[in-house]
C-alpha positions in Angstrom: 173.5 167.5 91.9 170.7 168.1 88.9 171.4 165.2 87.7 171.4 162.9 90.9 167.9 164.6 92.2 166.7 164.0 89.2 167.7 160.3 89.1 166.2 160.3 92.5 163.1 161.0 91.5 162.5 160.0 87.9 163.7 156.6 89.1 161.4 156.4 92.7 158.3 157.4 90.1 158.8 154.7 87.4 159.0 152.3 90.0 156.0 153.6 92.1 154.3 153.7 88.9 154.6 149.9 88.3 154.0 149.6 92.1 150.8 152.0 92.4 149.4 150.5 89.0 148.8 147.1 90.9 147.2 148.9 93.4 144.8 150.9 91.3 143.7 147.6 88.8 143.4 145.7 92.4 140.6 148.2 93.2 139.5 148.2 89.6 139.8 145.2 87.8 141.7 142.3 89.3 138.5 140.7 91.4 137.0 140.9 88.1 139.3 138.7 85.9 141.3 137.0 88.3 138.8 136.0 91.0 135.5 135.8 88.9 134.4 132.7 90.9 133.6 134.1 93.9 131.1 136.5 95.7 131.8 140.1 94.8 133.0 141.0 98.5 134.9 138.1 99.1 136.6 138.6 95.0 137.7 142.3 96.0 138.6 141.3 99.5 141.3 138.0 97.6 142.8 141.1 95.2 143.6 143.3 97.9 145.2 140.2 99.5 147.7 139.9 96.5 148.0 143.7 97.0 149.0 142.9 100.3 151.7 140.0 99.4 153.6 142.4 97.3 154.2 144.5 100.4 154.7 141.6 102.2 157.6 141.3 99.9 158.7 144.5 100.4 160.7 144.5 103.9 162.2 141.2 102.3 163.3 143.5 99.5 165.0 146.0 101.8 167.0 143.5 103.6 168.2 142.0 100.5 169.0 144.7 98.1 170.0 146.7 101.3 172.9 144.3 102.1 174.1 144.4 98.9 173.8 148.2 98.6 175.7 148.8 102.4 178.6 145.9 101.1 178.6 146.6 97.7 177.6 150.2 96.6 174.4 152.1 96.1 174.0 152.8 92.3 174.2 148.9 90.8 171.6 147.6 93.5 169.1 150.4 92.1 169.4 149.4 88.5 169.0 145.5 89.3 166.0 146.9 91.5 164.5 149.4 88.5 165.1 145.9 85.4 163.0 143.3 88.0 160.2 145.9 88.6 159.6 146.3 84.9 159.7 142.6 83.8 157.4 142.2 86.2 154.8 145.0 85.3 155.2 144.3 81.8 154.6 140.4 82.4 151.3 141.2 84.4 149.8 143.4 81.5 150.6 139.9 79.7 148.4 137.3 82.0 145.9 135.5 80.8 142.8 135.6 82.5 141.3 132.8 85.3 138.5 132.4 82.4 141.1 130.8 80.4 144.0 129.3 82.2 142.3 128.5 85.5 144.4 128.8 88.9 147.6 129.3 86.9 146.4 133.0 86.3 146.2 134.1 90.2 148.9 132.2 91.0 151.0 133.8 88.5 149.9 136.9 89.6 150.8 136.6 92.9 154.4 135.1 92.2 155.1 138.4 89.8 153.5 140.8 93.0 156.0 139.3 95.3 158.6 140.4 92.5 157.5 143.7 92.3 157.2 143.9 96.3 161.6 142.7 96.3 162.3 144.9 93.4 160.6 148.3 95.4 162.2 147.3 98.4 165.3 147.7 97.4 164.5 151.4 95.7 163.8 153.7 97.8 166.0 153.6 100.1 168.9 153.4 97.4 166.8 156.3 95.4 167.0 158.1 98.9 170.5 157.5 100.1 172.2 158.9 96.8 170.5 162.0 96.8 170.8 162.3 100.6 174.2 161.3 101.0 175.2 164.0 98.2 173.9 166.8 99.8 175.4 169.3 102.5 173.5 169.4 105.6 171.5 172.0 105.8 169.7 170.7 102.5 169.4 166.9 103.3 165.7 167.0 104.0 165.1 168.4 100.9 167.2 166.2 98.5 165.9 163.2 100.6 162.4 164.6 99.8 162.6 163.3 95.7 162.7 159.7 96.4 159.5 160.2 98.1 158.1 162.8 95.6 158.9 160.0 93.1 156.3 158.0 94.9 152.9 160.3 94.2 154.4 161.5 91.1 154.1 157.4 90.0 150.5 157.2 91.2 150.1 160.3 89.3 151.0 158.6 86.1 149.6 155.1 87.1 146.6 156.7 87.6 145.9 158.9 84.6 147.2 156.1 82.3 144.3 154.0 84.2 141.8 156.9 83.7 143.0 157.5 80.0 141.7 153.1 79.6 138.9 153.2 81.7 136.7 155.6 79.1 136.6 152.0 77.2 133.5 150.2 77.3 133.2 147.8 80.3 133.9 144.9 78.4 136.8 145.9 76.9 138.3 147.6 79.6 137.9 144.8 81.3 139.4 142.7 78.7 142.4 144.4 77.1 142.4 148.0 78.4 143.3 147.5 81.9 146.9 145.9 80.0 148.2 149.0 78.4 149.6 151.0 81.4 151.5 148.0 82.5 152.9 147.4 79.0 154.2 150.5 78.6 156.4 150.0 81.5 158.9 148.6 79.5 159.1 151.8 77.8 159.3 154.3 81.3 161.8 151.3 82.9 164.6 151.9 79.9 164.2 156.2 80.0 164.7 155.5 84.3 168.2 153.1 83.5 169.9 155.5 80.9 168.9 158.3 83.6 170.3 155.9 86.5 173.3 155.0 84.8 174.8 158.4 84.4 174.9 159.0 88.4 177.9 158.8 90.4 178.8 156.4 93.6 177.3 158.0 97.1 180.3 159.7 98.5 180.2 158.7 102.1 179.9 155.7 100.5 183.3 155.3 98.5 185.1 157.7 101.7 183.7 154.5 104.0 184.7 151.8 101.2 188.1 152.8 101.4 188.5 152.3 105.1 189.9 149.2 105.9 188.2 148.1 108.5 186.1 144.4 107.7 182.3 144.8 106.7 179.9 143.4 109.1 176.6 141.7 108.3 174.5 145.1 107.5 171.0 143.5 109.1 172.5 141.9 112.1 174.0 145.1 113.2 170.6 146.8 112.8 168.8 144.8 114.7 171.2 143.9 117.9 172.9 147.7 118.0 169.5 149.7 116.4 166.3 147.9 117.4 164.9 151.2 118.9 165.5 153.0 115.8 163.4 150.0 113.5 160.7 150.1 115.9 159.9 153.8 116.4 160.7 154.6 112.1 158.4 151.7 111.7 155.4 153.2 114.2 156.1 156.8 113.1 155.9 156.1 109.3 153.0 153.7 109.3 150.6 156.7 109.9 151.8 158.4 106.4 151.2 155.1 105.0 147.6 153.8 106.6 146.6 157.0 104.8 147.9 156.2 101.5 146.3 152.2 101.8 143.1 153.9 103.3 142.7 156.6 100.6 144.0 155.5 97.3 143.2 152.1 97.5 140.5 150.9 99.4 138.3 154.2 99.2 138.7 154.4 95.7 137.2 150.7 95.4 134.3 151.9 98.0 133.1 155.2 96.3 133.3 153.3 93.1 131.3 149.7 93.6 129.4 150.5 96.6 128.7 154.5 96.8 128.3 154.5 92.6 130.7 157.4 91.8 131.5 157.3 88.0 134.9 155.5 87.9 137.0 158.0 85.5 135.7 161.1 87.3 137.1 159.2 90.8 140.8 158.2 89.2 141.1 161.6 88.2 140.1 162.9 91.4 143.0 160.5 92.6 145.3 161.9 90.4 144.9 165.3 91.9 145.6 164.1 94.9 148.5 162.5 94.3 149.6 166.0 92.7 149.2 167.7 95.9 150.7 165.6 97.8 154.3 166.1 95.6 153.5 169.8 96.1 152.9 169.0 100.1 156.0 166.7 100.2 158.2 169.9 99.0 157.2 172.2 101.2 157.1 169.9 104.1 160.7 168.6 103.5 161.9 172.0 103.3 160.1 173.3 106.2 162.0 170.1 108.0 165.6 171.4 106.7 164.7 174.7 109.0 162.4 173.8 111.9 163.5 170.1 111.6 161.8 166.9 111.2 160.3 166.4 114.9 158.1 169.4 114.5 156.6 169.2 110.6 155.8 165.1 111.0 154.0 165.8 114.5 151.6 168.8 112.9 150.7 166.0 110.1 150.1 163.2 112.8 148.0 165.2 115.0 145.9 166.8 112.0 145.7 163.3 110.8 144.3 161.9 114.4 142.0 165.0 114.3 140.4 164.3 110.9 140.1 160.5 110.8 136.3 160.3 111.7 135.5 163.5 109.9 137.3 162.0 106.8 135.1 158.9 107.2 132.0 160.6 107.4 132.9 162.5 104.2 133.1 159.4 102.3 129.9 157.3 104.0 128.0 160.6 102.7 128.9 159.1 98.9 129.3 162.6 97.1 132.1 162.9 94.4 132.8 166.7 95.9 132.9 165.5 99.6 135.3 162.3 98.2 138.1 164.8 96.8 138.0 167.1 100.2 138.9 164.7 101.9 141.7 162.9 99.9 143.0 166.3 99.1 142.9 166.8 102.9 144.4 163.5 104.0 146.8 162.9 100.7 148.0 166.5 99.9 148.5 167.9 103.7 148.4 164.8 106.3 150.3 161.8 104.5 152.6 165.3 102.9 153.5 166.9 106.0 154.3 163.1 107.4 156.1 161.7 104.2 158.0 164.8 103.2 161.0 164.6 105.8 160.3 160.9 106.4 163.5 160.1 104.3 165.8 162.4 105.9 164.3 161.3 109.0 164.8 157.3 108.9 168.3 157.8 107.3 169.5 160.3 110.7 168.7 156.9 112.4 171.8 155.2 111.3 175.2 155.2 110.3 176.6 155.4 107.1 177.9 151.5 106.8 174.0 150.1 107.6 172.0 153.2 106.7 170.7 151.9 103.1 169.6 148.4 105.1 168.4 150.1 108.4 166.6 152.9 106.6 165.1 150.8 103.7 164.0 148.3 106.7 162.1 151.1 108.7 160.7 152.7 105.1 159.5 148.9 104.0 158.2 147.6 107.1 155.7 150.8 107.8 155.1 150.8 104.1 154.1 146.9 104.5 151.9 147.3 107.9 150.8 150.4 107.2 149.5 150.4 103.4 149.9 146.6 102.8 147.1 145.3 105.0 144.9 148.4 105.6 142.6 147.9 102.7 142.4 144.1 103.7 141.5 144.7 107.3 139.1 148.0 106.5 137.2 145.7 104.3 136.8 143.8 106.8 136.0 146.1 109.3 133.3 147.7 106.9 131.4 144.1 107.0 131.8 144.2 110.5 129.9 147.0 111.2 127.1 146.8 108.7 128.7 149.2 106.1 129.4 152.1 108.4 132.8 153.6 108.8 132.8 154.9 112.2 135.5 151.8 113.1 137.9 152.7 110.7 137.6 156.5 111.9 138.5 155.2 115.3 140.9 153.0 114.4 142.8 155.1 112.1 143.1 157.8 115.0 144.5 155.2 117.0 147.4 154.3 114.7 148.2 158.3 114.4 148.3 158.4 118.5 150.8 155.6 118.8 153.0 157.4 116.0 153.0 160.4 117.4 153.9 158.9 120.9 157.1 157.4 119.3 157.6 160.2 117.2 158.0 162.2 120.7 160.8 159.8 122.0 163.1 159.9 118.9 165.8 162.3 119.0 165.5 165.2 116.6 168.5 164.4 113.3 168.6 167.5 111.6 172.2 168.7 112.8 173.0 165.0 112.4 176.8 164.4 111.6 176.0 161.1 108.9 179.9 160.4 109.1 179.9 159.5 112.6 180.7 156.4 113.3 177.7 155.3 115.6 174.3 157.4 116.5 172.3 157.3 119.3 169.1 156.0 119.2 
């Protein structure tokens, strides 16, 4: 069981890693090398649109690699997933800038996004499912819970190895240093496969395999038997994500380029934060194997509604101190207390012969509308308002109501029997 949590979690982080690394340069560097042409605002607002295409990608990803993982098995969809993730990362830290090879070099970029976007949508709910589907019952929260420590435990390392460049001159950071974190993916990808290849099948799994019953289309059965379940996962778990695309992406571009805040001092701020929120996830994944999921997720969606405008006026003051407050606050104990029995919680939603498609639809969808567009449309709705953040307060609370109203109407899946046959929605 060491071993599978383990692979669980090492795995989720070297993948996040690659993932999270796009998302950092995107803030950092990508409007300045691959979108040098155009006005400053409208360069950063183009590289969070690639951002954005990658977890367009992503519910793709889940339906594909999810398929294959329901029909086929769980552990040889998770190494195909891990070996595209790092060509890709590694062939991005390789791309000439749009200096010299024109419109090949954004265009390539995006094209290798889209793979990293299919290759992470088939993780974590493979990463998730073996650890979950391993456990006894009374600890599935928990051993759900590293798959998505794996994710903040990645940013964790994207971000430090970003930091670790970024003391470079400007020039050169700009011009070779941004490149080393995402060639030494290659390394982290092989240490993740000779981890991933020592793990065993998912039980139910095999138990179900060896029925002879015939093997319906995974996706189709989702969505004409489960549509209830997509839609509520997807509302509930976009209010962990809009906090991850709000906070570690498009705030860290604002305090940098528009407040001033020294760049290094913010990515390392970030990288606390990212700490916490493994140490929230723990303890809110545990606290979901005894109270349940229901009640831990609702305490971080209702302190998340609460602190949305506060959050924003915290950043609009421009202070380094007042910045880490409130990611610490929104990373480490909101997007925790949501994200920590979010695994447990979208896999209770199905049965054991679509769970890796249906879960890893619900996971990639909210991932995608949640974190995917929300730096895209708060840039947007920063020029819209003249700079202030007041908007994005308001609509940020918003999104958390609507969660939480879903969150009310899904039946609680702690005591959950996975082996049953069908579950009701």
């Amino acid at each position: 069981m060491r071993r599978i949590l383990a692979s669980s979690f090492i795995g989720s982080a070297i993948e996040f890693y690659d993932f999270i690394l796009y998302a950092t340069a995107a803030s950092l560097v990508f409007n300045k090398v691959f979108f040098t042409n155009l006005d400053p605002a409208v360069a950063i607002f183009a590289s969070f649109a690639t951002l954005a295409v990658g977890y367009l990608a992503r519910p793709l990803g889940g339906i594909v690699f999810g398929h294959f993982g329901d029909k086929l098995g769980r552990k040889g969809v998770l190494i195909t997933s891990m070996l595209m993730m790092g060509i890709a990362t590694t062939l991005i830290g390789l791309l000439p800038p749009t200096a010299q090879v024109g419109m090949l070099a954004p265009i390539a970029l995006i094209v290798l996004r889209i793979v990293q976007g299919l290759a992470v949508g088939g993780e974590w709910g493979g990463a998730m499912l073996m650890a979950l589907e391993h456990s006894p019952k009374e600890r599935r929260g928990f051993a759900a819970s590293f798959a998505n420590m794996g994710g903040p435990a990645g940013a964790v390392m994207a971000t430090l190895a970003v930091s670790a460049v970024s003391v470079l001159p400007n020039d050169q950071f700009l011009s070779w240093g941004w490149r080393i974190p995402f060639l030494i993916s290659i390394v982290l990808i092989a240490i993740g496969l000779v981890i991933r290849l020592k793990v065993s099948e998912s039980p139910l799994f095999l138990a179900l395999e060896n029925k002879a019953e015939e093997k319906k289309i995974p996706l189709m059965e989702v969505l004409t038997k489960y549509p209830m379940s997509v839609i509520k996962g997807t509302l509930v778990g976009m209010s962990s994500y809009t906090v991850q695309g709000l906070m570690t992406v498009w705030a860290i571009s604002f305090v940098v380029d528009s407040a001033g805040m020294d760049r290094t001092a913010v990515l390392n701020v970030k990288a606390v934060g990212a700490t916490l929120t493994v140490v929230g996830i723990w303890y809110a994944a545990r606290y979901s194997d005894k109270l349940g999921r229901r009640p831990v997720m609702f305490a971080g969606i209702i302190t998340g509604a609460v602190m949305a405008l506060p959050i924003m006026w915290m950043l609009q003051l421009g202070e380094l101190w007042l910045f880490a407050i409130a990611l610490f606050v929104a990373n480490g104990i909101i997007q925790a207390a949501i994200f920590g029995p979010f695994g447990a919680f979208s896999a209770e939603l199905f049965p054991t012969r679509i769970r890796y498609t249906g879960a890893s639809l619900v996971y990639q969808l909210s991932s995608t509308l949640g974190a995917g567009f929300t730096p895209m449309i708060v840039s947007g709705l920063v020029l819209a308002t003249g700079g202030a953040l007041w908007l994005t307060g308001v609509v940020w609370a918003a999104t958390f109501v609507i969660a939480g109203l879903c969150l009310l109407r899904v039946k609680e899946g702690k005591d959950q029997d996975l082996s049953a046959e069908n579950i009701k929605q």
